[in-house]
PyMOL Python script that loads the backbone (N, CA, C, O; Angstrom):
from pymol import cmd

cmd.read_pdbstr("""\
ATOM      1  N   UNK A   1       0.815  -1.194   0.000  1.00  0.00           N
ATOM      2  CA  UNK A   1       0.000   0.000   0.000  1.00  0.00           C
ATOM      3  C   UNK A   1       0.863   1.263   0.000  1.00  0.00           C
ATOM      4  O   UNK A   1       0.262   2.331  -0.124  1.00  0.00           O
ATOM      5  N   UNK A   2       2.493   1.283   0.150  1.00  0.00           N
ATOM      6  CA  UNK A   2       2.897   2.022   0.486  1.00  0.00           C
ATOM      7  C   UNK A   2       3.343   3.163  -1.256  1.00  0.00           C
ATOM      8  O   UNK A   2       3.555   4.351  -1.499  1.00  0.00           O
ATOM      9  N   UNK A   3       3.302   2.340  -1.754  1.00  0.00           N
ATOM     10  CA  UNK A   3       3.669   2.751  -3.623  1.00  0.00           C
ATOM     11  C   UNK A   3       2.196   3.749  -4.139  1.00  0.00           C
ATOM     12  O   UNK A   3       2.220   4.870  -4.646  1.00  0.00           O
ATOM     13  N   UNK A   4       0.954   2.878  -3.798  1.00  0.00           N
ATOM     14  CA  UNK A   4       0.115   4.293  -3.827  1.00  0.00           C
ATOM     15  C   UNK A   4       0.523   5.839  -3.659  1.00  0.00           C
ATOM     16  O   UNK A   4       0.639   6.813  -4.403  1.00  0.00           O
ATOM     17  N   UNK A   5       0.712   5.497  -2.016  1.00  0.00           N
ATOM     18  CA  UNK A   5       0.713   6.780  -1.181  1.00  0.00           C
ATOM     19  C   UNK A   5       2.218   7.314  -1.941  1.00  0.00           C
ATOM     20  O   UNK A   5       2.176   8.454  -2.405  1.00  0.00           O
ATOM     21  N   UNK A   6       3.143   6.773  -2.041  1.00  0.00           N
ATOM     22  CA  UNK A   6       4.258   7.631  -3.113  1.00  0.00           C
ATOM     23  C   UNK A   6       3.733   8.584  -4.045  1.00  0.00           C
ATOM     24  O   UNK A   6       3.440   9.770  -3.893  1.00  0.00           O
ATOM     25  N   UNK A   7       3.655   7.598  -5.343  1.00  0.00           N
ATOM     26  CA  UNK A   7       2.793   7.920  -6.245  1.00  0.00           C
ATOM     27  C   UNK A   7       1.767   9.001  -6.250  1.00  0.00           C
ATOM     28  O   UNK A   7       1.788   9.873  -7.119  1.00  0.00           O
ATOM     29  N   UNK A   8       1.018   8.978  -5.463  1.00  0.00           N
ATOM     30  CA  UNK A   8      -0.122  10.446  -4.903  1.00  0.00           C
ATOM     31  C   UNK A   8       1.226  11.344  -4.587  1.00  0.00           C
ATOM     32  O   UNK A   8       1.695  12.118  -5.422  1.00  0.00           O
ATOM     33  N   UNK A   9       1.685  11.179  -3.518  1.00  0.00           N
ATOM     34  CA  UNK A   9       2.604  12.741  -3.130  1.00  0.00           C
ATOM     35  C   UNK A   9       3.160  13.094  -4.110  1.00  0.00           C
ATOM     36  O   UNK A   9       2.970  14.260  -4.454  1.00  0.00           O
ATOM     37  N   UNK A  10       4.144  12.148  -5.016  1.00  0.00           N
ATOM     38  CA  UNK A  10       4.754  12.577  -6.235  1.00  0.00           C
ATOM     39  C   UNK A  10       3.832  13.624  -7.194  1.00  0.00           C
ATOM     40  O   UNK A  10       3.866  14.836  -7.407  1.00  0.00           O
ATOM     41  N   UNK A  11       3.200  12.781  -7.539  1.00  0.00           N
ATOM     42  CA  UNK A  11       2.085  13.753  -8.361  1.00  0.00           C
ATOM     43  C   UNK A  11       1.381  14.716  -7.856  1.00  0.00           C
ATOM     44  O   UNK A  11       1.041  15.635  -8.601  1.00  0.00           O
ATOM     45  N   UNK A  12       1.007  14.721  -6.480  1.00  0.00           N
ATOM     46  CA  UNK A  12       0.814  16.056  -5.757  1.00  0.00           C
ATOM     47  C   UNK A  12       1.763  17.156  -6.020  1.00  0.00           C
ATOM     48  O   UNK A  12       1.610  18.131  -6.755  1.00  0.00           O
ATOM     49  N   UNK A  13       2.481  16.918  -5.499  1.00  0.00           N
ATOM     50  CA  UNK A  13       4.341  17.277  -5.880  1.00  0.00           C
ATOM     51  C   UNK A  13       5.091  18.161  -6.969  1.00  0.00           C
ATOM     52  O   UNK A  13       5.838  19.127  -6.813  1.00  0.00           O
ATOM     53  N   UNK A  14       4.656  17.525  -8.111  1.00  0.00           N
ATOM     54  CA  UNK A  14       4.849  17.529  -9.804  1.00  0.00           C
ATOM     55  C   UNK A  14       3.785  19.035 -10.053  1.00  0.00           C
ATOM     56  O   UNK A  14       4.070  20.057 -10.678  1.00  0.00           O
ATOM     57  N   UNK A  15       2.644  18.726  -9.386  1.00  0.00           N
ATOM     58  CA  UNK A  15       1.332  19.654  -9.895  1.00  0.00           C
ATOM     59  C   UNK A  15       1.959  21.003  -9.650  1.00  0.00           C
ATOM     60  O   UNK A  15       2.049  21.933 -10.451  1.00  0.00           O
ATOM     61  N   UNK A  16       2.561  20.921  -7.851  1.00  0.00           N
ATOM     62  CA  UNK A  16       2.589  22.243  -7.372  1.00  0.00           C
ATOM     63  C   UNK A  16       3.830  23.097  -7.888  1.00  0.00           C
ATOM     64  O   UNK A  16       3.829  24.328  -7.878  1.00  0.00           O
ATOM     65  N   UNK A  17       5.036  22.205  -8.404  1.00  0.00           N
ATOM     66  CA  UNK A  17       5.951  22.682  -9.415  1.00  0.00           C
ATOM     67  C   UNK A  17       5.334  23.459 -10.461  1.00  0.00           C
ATOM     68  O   UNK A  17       5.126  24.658 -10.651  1.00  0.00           O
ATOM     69  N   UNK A  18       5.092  22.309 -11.119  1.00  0.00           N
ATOM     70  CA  UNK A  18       4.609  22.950 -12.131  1.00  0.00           C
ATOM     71  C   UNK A  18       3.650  24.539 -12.233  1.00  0.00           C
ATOM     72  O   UNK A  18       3.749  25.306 -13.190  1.00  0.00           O
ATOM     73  N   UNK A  19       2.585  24.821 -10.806  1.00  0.00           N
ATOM     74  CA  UNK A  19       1.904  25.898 -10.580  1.00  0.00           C
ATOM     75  C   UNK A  19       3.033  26.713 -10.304  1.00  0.00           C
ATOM     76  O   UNK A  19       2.976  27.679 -11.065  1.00  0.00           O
ATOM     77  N   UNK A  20       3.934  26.770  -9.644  1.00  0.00           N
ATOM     78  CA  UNK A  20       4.805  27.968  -9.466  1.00  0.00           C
ATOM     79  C   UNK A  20       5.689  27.850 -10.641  1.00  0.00           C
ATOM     80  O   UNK A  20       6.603  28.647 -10.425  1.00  0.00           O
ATOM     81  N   UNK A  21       5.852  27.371 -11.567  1.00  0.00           N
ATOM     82  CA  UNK A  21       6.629  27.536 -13.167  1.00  0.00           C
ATOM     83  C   UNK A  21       5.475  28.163 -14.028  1.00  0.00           C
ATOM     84  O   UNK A  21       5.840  29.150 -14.666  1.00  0.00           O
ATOM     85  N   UNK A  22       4.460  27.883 -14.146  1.00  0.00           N
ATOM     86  CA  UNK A  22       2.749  28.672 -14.553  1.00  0.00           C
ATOM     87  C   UNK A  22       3.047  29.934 -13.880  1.00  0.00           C
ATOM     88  O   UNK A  22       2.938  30.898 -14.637  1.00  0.00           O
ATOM     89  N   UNK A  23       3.306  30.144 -12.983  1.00  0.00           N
ATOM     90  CA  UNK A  23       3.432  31.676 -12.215  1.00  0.00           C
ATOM     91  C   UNK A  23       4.575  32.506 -12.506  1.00  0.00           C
ATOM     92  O   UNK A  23       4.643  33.728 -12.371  1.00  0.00           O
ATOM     93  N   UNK A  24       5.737  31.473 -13.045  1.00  0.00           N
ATOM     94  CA  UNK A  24       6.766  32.425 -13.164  1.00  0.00           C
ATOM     95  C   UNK A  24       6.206  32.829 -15.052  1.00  0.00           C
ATOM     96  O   UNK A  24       6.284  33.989 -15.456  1.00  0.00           O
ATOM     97  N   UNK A  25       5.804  31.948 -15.763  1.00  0.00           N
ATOM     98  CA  UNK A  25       5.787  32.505 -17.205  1.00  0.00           C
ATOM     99  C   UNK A  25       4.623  33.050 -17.152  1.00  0.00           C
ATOM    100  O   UNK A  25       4.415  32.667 -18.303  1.00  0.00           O
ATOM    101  N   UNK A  26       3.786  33.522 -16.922  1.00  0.00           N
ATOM    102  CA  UNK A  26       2.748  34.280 -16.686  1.00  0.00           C
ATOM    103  C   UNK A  26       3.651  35.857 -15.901  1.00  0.00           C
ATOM    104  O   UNK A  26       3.414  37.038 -16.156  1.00  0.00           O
ATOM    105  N   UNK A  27       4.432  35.424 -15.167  1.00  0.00           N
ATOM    106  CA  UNK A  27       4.854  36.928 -14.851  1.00  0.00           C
ATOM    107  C   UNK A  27       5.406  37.682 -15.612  1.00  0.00           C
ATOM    108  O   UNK A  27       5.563  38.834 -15.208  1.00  0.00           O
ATOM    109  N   UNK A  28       5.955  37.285 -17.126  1.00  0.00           N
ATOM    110  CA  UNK A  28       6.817  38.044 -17.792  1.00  0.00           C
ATOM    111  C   UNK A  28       5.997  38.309 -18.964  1.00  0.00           C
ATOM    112  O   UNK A  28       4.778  38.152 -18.907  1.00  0.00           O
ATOM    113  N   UNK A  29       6.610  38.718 -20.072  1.00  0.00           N
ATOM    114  CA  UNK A  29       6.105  39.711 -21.000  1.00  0.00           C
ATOM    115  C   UNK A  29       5.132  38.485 -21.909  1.00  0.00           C
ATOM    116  O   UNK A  29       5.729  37.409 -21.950  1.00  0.00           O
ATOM    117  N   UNK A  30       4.024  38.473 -22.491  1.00  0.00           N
ATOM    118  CA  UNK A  30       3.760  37.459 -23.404  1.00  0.00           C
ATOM    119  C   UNK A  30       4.361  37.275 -24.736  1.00  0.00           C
ATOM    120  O   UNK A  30       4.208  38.155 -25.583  1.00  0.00           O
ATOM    121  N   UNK A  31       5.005  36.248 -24.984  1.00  0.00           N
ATOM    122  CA  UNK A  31       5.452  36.246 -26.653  1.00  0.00           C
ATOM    123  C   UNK A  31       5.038  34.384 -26.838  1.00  0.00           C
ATOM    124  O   UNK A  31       4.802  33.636 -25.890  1.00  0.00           O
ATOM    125  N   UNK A  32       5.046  34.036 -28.131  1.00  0.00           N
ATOM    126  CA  UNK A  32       5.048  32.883 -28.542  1.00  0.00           C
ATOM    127  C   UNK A  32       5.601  31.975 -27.601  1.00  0.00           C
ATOM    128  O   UNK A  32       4.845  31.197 -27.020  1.00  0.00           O
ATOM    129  N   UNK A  33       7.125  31.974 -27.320  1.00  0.00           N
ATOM    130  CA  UNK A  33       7.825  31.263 -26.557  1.00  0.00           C
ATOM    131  C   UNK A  33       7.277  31.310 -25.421  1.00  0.00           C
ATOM    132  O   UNK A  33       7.441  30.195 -24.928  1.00  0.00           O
ATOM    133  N   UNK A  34       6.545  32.160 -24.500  1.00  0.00           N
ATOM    134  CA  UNK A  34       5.946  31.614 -22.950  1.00  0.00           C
ATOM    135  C   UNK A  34       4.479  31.035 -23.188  1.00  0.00           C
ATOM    136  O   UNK A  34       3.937  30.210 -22.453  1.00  0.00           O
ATOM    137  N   UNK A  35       3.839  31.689 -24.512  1.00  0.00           N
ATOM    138  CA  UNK A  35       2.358  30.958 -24.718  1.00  0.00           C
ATOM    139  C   UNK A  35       2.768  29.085 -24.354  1.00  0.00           C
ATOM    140  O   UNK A  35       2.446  28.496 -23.322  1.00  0.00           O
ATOM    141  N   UNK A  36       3.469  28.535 -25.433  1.00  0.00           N
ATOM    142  CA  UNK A  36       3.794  27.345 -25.701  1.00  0.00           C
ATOM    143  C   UNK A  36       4.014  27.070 -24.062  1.00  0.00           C
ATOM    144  O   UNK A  36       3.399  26.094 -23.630  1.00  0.00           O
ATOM    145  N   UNK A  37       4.905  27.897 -23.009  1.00  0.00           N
ATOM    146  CA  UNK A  37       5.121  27.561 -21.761  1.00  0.00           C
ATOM    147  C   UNK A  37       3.882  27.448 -21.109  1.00  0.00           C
ATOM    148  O   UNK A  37       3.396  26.353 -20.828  1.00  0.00           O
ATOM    149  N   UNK A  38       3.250  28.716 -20.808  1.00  0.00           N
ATOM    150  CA  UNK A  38       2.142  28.961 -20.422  1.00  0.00           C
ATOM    151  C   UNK A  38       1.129  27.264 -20.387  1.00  0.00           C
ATOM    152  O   UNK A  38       0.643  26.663 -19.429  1.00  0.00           O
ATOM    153  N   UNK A  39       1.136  26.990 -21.641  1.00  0.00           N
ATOM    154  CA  UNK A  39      -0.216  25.811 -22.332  1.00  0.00           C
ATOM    155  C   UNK A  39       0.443  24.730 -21.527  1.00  0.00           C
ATOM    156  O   UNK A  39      -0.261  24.040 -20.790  1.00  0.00           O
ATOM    157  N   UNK A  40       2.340  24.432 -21.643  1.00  0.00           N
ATOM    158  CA  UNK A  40       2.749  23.225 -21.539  1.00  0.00           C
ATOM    159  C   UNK A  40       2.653  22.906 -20.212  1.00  0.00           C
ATOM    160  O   UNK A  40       2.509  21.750 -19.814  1.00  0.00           O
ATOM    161  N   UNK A  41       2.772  24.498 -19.046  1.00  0.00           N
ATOM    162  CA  UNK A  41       2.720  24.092 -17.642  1.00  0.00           C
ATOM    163  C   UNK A  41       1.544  23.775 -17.211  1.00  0.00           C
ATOM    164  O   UNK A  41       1.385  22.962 -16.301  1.00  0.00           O
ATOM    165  N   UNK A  42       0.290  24.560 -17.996  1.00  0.00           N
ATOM    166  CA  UNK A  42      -1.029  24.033 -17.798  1.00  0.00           C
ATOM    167  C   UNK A  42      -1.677  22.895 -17.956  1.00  0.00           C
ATOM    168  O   UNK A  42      -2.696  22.556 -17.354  1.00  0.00           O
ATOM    169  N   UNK A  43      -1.075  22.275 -18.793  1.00  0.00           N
ATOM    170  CA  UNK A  43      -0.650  20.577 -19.400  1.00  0.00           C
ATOM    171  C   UNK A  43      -0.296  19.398 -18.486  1.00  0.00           C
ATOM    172  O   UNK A  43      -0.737  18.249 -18.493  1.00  0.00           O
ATOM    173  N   UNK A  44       0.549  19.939 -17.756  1.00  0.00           N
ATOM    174  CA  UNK A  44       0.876  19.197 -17.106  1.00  0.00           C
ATOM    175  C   UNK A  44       0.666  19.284 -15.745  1.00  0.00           C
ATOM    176  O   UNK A  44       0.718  18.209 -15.146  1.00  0.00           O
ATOM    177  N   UNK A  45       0.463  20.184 -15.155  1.00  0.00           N
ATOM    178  CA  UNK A  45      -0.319  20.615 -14.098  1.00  0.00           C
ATOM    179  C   UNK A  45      -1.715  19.997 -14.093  1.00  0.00           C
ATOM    180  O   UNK A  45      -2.146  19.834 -12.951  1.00  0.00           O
ATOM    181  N   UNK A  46      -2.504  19.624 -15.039  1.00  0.00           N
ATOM    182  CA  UNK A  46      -3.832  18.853 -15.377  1.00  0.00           C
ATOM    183  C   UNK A  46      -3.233  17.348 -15.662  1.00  0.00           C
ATOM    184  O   UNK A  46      -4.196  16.603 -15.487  1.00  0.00           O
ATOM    185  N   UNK A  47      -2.354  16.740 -15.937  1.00  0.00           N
ATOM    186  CA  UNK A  47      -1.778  15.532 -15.824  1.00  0.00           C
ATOM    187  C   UNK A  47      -1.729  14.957 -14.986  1.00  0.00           C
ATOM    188  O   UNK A  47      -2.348  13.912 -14.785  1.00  0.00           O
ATOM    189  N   UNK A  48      -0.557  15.795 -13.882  1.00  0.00           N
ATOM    190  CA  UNK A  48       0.035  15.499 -12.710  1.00  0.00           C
ATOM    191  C   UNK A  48      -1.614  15.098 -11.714  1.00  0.00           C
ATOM    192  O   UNK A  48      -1.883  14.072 -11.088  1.00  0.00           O
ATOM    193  N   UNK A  49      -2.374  16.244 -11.896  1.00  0.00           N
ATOM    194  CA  UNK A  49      -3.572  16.394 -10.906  1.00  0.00           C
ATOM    195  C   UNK A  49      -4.230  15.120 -11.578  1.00  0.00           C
ATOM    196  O   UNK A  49      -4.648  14.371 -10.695  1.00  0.00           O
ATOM    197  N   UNK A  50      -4.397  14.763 -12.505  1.00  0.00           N
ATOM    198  CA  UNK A  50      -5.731  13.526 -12.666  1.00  0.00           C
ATOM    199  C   UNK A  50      -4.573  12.338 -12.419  1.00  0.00           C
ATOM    200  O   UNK A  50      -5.142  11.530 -11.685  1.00  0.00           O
ATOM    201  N   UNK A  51      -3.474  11.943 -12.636  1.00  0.00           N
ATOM    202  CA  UNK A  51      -2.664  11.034 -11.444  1.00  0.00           C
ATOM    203  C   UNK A  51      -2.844  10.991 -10.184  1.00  0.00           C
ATOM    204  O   UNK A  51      -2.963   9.962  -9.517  1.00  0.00           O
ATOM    205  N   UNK A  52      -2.873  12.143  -9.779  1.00  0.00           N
ATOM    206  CA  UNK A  52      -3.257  12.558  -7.861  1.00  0.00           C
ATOM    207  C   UNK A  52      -4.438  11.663  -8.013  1.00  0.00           C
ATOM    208  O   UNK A  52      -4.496  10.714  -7.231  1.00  0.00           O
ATOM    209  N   UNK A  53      -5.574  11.836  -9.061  1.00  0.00           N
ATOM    210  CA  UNK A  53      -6.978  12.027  -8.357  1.00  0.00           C
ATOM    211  C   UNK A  53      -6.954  10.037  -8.990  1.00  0.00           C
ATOM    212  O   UNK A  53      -7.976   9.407  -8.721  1.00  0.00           O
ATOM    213  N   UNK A  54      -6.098   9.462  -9.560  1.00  0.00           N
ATOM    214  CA  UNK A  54      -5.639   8.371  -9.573  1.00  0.00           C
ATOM    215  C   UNK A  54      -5.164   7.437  -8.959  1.00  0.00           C
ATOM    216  O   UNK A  54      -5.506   6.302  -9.292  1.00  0.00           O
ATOM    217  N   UNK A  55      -4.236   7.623  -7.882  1.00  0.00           N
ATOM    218  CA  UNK A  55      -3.728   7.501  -6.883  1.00  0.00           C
ATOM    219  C   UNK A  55      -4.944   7.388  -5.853  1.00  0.00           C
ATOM    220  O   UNK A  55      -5.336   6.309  -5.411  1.00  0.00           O
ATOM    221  N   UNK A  56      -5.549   8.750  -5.489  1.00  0.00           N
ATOM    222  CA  UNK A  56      -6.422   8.414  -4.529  1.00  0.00           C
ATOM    223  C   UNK A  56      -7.560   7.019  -4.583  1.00  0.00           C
ATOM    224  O   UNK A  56      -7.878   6.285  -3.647  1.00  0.00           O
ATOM    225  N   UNK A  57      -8.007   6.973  -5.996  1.00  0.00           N
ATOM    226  CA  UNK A  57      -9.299   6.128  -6.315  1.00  0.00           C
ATOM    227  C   UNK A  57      -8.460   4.892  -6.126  1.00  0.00           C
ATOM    228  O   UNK A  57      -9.199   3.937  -5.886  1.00  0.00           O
ATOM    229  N   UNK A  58      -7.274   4.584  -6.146  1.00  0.00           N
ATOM    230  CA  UNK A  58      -6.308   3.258  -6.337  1.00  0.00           C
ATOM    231  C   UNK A  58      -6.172   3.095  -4.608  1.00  0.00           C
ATOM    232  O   UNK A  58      -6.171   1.945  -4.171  1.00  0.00           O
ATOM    233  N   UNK A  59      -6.104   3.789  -4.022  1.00  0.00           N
ATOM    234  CA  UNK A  59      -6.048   3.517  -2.329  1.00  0.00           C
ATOM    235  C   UNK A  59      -7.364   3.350  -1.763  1.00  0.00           C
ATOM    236  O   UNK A  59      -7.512   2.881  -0.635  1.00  0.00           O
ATOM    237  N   UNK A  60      -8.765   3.875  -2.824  1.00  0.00           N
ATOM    238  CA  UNK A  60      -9.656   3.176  -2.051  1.00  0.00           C
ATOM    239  C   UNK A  60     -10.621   1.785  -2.764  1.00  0.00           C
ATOM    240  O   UNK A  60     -11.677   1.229  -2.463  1.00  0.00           O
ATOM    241  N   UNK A  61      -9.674   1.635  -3.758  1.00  0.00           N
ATOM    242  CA  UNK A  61      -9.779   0.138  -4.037  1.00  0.00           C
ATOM    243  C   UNK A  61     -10.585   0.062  -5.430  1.00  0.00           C
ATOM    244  O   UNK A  61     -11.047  -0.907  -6.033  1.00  0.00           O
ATOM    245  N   UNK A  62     -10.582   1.689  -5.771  1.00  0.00           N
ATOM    246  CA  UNK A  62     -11.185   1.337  -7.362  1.00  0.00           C
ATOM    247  C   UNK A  62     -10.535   1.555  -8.234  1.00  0.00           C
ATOM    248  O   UNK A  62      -9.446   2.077  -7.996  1.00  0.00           O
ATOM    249  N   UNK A  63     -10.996   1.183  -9.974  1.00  0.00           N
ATOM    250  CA  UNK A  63     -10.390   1.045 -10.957  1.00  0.00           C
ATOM    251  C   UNK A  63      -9.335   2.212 -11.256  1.00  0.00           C
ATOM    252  O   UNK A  63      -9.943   2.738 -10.324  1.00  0.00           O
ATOM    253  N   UNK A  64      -8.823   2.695 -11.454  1.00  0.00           N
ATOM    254  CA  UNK A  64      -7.967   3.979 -11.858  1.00  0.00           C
ATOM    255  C   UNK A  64      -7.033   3.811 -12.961  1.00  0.00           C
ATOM    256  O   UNK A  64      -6.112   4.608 -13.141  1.00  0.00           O
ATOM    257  N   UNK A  65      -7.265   2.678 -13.796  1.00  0.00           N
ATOM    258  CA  UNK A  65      -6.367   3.014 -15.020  1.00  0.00           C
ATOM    259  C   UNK A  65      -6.385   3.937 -15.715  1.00  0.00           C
ATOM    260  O   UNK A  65      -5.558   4.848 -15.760  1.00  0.00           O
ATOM    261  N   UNK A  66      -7.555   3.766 -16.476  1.00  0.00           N
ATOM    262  CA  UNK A  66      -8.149   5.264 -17.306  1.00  0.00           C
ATOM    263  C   UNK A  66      -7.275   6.336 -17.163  1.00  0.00           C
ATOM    264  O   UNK A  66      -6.331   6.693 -17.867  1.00  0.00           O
ATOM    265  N   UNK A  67      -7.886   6.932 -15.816  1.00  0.00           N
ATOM    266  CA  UNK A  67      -7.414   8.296 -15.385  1.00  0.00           C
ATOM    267  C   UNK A  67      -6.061   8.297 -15.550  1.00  0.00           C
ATOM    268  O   UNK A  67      -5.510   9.214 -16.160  1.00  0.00           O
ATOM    269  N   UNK A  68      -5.343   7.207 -14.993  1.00  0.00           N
ATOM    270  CA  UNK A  68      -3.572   7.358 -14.481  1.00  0.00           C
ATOM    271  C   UNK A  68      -3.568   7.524 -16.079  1.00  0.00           C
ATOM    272  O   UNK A  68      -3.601   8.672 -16.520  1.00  0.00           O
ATOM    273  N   UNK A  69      -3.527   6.386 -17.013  1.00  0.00           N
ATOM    274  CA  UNK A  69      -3.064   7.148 -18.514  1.00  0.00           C
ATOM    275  C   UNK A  69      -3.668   8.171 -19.442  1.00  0.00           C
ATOM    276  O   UNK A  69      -3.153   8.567 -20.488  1.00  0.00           O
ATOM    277  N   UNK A  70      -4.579   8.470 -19.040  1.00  0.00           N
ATOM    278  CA  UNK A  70      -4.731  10.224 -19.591  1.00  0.00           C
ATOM    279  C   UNK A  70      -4.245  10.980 -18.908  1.00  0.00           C
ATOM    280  O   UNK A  70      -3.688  11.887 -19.526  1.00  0.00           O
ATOM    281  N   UNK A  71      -4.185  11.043 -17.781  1.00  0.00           N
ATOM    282  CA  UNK A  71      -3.220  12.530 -17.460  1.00  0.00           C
ATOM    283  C   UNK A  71      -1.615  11.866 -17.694  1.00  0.00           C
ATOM    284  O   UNK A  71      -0.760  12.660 -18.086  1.00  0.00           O
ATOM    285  N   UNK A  72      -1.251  10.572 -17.479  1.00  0.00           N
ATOM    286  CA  UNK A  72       0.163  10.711 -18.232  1.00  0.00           C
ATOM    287  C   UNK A  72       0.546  11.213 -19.539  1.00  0.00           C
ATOM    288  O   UNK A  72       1.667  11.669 -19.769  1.00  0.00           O
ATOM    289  N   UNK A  73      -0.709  11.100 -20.686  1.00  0.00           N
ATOM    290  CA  UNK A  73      -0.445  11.403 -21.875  1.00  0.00           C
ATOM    291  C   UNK A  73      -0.417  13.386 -22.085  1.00  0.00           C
ATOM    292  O   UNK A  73       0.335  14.185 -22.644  1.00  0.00           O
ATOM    293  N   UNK A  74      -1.848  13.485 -21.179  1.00  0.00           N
ATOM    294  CA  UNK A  74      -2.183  14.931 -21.058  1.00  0.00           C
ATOM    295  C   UNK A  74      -0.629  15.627 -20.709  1.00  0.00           C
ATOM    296  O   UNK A  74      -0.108  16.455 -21.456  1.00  0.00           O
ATOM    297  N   UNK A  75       0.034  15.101 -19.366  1.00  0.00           N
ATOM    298  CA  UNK A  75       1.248  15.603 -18.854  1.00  0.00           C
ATOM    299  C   UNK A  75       2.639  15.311 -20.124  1.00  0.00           C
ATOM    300  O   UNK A  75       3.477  16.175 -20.383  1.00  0.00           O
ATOM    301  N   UNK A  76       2.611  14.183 -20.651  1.00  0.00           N
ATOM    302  CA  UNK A  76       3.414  14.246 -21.467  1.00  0.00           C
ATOM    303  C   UNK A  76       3.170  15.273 -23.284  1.00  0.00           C
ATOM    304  O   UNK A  76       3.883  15.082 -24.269  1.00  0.00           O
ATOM    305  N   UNK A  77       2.412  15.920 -23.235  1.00  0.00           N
ATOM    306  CA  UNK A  77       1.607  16.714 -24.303  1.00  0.00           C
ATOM    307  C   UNK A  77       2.465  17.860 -23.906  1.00  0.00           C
ATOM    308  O   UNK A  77       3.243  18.516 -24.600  1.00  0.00           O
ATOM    309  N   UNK A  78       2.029  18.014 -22.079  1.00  0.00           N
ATOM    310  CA  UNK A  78       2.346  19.325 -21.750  1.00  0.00           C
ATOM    311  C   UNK A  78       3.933  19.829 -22.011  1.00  0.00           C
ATOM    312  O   UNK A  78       4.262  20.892 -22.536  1.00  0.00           O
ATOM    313  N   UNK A  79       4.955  18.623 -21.427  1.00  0.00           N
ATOM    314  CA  UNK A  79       6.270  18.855 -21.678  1.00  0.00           C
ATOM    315  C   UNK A  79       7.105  18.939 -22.736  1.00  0.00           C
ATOM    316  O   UNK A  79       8.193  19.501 -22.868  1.00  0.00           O
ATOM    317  N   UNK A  80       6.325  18.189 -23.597  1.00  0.00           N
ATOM    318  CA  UNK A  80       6.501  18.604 -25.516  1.00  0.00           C
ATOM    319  C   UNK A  80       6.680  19.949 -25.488  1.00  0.00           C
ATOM    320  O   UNK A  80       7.723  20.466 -25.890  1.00  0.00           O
ATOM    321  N   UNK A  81       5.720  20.598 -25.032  1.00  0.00           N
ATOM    322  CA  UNK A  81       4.987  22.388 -25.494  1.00  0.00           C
ATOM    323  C   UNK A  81       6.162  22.837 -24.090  1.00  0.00           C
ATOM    324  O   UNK A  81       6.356  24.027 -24.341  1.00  0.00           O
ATOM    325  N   UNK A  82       6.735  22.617 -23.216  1.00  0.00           N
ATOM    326  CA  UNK A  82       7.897  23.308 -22.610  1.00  0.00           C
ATOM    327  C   UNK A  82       9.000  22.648 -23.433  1.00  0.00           C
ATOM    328  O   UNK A  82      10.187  22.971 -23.387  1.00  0.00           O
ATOM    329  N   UNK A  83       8.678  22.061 -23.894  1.00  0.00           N
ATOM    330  CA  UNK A  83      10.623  21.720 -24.599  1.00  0.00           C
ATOM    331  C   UNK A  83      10.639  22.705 -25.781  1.00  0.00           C
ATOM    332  O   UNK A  83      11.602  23.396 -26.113  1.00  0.00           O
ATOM    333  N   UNK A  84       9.451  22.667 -26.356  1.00  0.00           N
ATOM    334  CA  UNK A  84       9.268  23.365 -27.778  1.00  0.00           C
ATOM    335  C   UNK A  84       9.694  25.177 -27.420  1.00  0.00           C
ATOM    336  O   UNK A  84      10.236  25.979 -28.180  1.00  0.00           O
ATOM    337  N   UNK A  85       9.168  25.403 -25.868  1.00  0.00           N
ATOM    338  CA  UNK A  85       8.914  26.815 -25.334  1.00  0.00           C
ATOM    339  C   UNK A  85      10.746  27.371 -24.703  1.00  0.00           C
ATOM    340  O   UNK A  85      11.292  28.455 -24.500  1.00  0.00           O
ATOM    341  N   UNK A  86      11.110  26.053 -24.600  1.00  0.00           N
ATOM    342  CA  UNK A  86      12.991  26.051 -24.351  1.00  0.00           C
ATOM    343  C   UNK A  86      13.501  26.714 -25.278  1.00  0.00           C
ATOM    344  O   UNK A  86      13.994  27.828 -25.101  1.00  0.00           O
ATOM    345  N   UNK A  87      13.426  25.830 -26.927  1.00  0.00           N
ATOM    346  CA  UNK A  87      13.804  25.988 -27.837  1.00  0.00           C
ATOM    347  C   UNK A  87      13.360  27.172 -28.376  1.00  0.00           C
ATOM    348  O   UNK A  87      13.921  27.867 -29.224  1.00  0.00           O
ATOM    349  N   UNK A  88      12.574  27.305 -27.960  1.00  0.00           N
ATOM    350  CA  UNK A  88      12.071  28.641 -29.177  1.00  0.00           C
ATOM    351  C   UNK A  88      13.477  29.493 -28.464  1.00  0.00           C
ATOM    352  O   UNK A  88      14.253  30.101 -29.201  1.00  0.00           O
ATOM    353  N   UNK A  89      13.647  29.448 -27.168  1.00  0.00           N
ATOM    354  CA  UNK A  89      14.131  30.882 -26.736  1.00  0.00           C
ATOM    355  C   UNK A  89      15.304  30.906 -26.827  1.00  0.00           C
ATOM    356  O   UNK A  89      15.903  31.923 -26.479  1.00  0.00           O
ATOM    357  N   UNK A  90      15.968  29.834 -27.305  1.00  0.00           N
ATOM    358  CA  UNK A  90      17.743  30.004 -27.500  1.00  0.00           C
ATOM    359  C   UNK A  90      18.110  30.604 -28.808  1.00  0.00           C
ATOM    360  O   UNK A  90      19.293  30.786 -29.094  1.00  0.00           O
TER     361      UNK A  90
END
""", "prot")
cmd.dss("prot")
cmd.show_as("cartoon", "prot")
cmd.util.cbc("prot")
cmd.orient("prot")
């Protein structure tokens, strides 16, 4: 039971990163390169969270596949659109 409860904090974890990286590109000027940030932290911030809400349904003994692989895919969408939001800026 103890890999659940990981798993939840991790992704608890991941979300709240990600909200204070959403806060830092939102603080600066808008151009292309933070939109792509902007979308990718929002991306994954909605990933990370339907894992959380995955995790929980898995500790009280129901199905949670579904969920765990859409927000992995949702979260992996999101980090595409920050790698893309890297690149733009070099």
């Amino acid at each position: 039971m103890l890999c659940p409860i990981i798993r939840l904090t991790s992704n608890l974890i991941q979300a709240a990163g990600g909200s204070l990286s959403l806060t830092d590109a939102l603080s600066g000027e808008l151009t292309t390169e933070s939109l792509y940030d902007v979308y990718g932290n929002l991306l994954q911030i909605i990933g990370n969270s339907m894992q959380a809400i995955s995790g929980i349904k898995e500790l009280k003994g129901a199905d949670d596949e579904m969920i765990n692989t859409v927000g992995g895919w949702i979260q992996a969408i999101g980090s595409i659109l920050s790698v893309i939001a890297s690149y733009k800026e070099m």
